[in-house]
N, C-alpha and C positions, 0 to 999 in steps of 0.2 A: 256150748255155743249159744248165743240169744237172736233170736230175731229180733230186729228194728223194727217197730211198728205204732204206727197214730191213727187214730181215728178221727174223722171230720163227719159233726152230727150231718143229717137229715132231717129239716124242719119241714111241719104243713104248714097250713094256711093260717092256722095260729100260733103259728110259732115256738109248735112243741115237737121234741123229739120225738120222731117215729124211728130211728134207727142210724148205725154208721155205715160212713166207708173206712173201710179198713187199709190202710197204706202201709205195705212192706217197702222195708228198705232193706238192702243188705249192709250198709255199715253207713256211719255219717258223712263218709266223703262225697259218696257219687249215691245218685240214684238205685241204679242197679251194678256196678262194678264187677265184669266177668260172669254174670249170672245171668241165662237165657228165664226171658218173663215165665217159662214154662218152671222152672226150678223155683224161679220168686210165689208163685202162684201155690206150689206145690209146701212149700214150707211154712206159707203162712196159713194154709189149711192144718199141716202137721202139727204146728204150733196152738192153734186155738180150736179148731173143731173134733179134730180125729183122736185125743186121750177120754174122753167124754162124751162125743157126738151133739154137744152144746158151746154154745158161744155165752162164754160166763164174763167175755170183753166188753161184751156191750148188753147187759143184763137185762136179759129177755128181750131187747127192741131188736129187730132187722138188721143183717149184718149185711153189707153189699160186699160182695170180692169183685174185682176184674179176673175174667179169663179168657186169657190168649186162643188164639185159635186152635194152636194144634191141640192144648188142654180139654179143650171143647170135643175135638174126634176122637180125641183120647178114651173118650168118657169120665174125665177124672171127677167131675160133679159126682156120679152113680155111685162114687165109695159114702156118701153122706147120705144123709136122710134128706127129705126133699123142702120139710121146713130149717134146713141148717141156717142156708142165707139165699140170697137175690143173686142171682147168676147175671153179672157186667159182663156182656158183649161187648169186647172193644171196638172202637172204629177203625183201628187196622185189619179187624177182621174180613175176609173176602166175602161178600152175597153169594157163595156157591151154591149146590145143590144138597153139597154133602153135608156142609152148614145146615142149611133149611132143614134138613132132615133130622138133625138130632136138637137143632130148636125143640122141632116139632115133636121130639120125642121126648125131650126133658119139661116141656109144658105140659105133656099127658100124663106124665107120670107124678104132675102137680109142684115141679118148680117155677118159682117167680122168677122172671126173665125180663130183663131189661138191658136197653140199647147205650151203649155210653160214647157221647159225643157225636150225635147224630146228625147225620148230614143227609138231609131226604133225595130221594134218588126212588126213581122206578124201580133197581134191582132191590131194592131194600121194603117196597109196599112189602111183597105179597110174605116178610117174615112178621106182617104185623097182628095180622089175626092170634098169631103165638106169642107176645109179647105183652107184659104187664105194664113198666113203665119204658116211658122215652127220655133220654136224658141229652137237651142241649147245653153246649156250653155258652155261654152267651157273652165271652172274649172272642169267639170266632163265629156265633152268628146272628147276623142283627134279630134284635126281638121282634121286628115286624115281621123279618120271612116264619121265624117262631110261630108268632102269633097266626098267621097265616095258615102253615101247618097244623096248626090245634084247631082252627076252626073245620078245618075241611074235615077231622077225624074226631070232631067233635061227640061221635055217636059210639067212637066203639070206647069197651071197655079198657080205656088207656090212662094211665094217670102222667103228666107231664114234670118231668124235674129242672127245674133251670139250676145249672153250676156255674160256678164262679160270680156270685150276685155278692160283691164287692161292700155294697153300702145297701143305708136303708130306702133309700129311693131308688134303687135298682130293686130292691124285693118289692116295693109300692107296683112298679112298675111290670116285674115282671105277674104278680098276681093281676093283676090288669088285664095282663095279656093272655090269662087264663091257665096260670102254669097251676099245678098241686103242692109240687112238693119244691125244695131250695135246700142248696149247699151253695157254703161262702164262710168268707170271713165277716160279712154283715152282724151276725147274729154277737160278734163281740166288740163291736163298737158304738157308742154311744148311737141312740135314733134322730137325737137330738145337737146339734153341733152350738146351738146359740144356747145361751146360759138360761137358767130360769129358775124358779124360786123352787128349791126341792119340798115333796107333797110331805103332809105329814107320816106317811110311815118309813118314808125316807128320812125323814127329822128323826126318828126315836131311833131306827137302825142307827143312825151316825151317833147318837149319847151314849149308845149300846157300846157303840165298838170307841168310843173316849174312855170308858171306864174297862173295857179289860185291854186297853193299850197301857194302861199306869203298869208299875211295878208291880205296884200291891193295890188288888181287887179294892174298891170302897162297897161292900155288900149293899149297906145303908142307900148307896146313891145308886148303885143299879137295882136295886129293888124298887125304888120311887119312878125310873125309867121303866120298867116293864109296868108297873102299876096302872100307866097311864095308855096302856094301851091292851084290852080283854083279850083279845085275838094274840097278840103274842104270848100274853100269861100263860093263857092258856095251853096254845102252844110247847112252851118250855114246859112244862107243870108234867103237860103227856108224856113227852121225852125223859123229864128224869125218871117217873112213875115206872115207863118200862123200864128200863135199865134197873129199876130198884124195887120189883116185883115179888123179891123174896122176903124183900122186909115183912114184919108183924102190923106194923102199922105203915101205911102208905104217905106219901107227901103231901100234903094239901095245901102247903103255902108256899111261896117263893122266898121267904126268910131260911123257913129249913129247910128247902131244896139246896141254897145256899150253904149251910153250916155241912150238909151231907156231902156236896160234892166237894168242895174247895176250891182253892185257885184254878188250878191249870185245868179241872174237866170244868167247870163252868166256863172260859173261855172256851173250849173248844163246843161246849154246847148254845152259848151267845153266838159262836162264827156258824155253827149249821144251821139253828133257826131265825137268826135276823135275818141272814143274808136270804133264806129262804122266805121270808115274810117280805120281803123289798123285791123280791123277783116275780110277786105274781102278775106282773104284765111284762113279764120278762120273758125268752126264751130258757125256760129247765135247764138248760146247757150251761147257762151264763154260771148259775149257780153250783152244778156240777163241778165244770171246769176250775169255777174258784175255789173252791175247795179241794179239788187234785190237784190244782199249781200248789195250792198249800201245803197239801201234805208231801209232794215230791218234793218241794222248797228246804221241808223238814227232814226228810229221808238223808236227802244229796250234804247237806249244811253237819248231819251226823258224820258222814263220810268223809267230807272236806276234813275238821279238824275240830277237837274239844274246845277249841277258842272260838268256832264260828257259834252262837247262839243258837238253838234249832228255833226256841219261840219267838225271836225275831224272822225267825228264815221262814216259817209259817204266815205271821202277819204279812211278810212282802208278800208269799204267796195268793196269798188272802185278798189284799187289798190292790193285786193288781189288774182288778178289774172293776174297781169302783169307781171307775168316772164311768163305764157302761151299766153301771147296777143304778147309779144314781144320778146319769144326764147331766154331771158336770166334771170339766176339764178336772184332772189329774192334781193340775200347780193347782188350784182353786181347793179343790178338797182334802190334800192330803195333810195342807198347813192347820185345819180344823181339826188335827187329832194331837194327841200328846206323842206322838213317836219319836225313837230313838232320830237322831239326824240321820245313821247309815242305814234307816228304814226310808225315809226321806228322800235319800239319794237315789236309792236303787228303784226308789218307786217312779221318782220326776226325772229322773237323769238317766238312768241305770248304772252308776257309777259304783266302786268300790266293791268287796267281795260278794256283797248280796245284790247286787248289782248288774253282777255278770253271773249269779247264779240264778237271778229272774233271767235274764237273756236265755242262758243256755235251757229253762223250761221251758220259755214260751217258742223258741227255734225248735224244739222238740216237738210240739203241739203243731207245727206249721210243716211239721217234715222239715224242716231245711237242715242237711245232714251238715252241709259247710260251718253254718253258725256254731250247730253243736260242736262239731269236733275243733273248732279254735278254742270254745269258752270249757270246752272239759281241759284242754292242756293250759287252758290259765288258770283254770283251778285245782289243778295235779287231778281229775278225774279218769277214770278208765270209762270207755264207752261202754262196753259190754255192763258196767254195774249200772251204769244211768238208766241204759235199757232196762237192766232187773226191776230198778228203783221207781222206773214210770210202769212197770205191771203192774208192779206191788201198788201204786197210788192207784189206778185205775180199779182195780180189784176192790181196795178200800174204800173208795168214793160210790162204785156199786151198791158195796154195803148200806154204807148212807142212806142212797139214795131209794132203797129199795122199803127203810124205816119209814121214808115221807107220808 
């Protein structure tokens, strides 16, 4: 049996990941289907923290769970260690006393405790002295009553999370208003909506990814493209270097880091480090993320059938997030590359089988279990392997990212 589960980062004030929340689902149809939140709660603790007593999902950052109230009396947090994750109070939770009390006892015993979807209320002050972060949603309450609230509690040790910050002028806005930390779909959308002349290390990432979109690698012309820019050379140079530590003599030039790796691992070391060098004013996520759509792209595209191409199913994966890595429309940049036309499609359209295999990843990435379970029976998918398939990427992109 698999659990269904996504993660949705946690950014600060820079725009870097300090941690997920973790989303169980029980199957792609519904939400929770027949499963009391006390079971859903229970299984996704089963699943990720209780075989190791670590969360290897979200590699080393903070993990946030929601738990239901009666989980909460239950004591079910005390089977973990107290740095496992961030214990979400839900807002269906009652202000009782009985609550209060084992607040109060899982704060002493050194868990991080935070409020999810908070709606300020006199019954709810006096859980605040025990409480690390506050988390409004800010589809349900205006930023001024927010902001309002943050200022009066401006003194104690509280950190402020605003969720569901939509775009990047809602996160403008909500740091404004004094918040810490943000959850949203902002962090994968261009910051920029009007067109502008890409910077130059966005010039050299886009040559980067024209030459291992060809067929066949031109070595000669991506070596002239890294050449001209030191911080990437160098970059890649590190990268092969480890990987190739056992050699007698070491790599010192990007000509023979070339003849050493060949085709296919030099693109997939062009897709980790450009996309990584175009992201430093990027949220770490953006970059993550595109590289786990890509390799789930490539996983799922094996599975589908010998005819779907994986290293096309990777490039879609890839590249479906380069109008936010590079602050221009999708139609605009994806005509600048040499790709297959049914990379094309599924990039600007989502049409045809890679197409609806970028759908069915990125409906994954959003929780939306309905999307997934239509685009799995279009593509003869079983849910329960999609599920394995997006571990399996998630687990791999840690790896990654853990090299940076």
């Amino acid at each position: 049996m698999y659990s269904y589960l996504a993660r949705q980062p946690v950014l600060d004030r820079d725009k870097a990941t300090i941690g997920y929340e973790l989303l169980f689902r029980d199957g792609p149809k519904n939400c929770f289907p027949n499963v009391p939140p006390e079971e859903a709660t229970n299984r996704l603790l089963l699943d990720n923290f209780f075989s190791n007593g670590s969360n290897d999902i979200c590699g080393g950052k903070l993990a946030f769970v929601n738990f239901p109230e009666k989980s909460l009396l239950q004591g079910t947090p005390l089977l973990f260690p107290s740095n496992s994750f961030v214990i979400e109070v839900l807002e269906d939770c009652t202000p009782s006393e009985a609550l209060l009390t084992t607040v109060k006892d899982l704060f002493q015993r050194g868990f991080l405790i935070a409020l999810d979807d908070f709606n300020p209320s006199v019954e709810w002050n006096r859980f605040l002295p025990f409480v690390h972060i506050v988390k409004f949603d800010l589809q349900l309450t205006p930023i001024e009553k927010a902001r309002f609230f943050i200022r009066r509690h401006q003194d104690k040790p509280i950190q402020f999370l605003a969720e569901k910050v939509e775009t990047y002028a809602e996160f403008q806005e909500a740091k404004a208003a004094g918040f810490h930390l943000f959850q949203g779909y902002f962090f994968s959308r261009p910051e920029m909506m009007q067109q502008k002349t890409l910077s130059p290390s966005a010039l050299t990432t886009l040559r980067l990814y024209q030459q291992i979109c060809q067929d066949d690698v031109n070595f000669d012309a991506a070596e002239e493209v890294i050449a001209t820019d030191l911080s990437l050379s160098y970059k890649l140079l590190r990268h092969v270097n480890a990987i190739t530590s056992n050699r007698a003599v070491p790599i010192s030039s990007f000509k023979q880091a070339l003849v050493y790796l060949g085709q296919e691992r030099l693109r997939r070391f062009i897709s980790f480090v450009a996309t990584s060098h175009v992201t430093k004013n990027k949220p770490p996520s953006l970059y993550c993320l595109s590289l786990q759509r890509a390799h789930l792209c490539e996983l799922l595209a094996e599975d589908i059938s010998p005819k779907l191409n994986s290293n096309r199913a990777f490039l879609t994966g890839l590249f479906s997030m380069l109008d936010s890595l590079l602050d221009q429309p999708m139609d605009v940049l994806i005509p600048m590359l040499p790709l297959d036309i049914t990379i094309q499609d599924a990039l600007i359209q989502r049409s045809g089988e890679l197409g609806y295999l970028l759908s069915l990843v990125c409906a994954y990435d959003q929780a939306d279990w309905s999307l997934v379970d239509a685009m799995c029976k279009q593509l003869g998918l079983q849910n329960e392997n999609v599920a394995k398939r997006y571990l399996e990427s998630v687990e791999w992109v840690t790896r990654i990212e853990e090299l940076q």
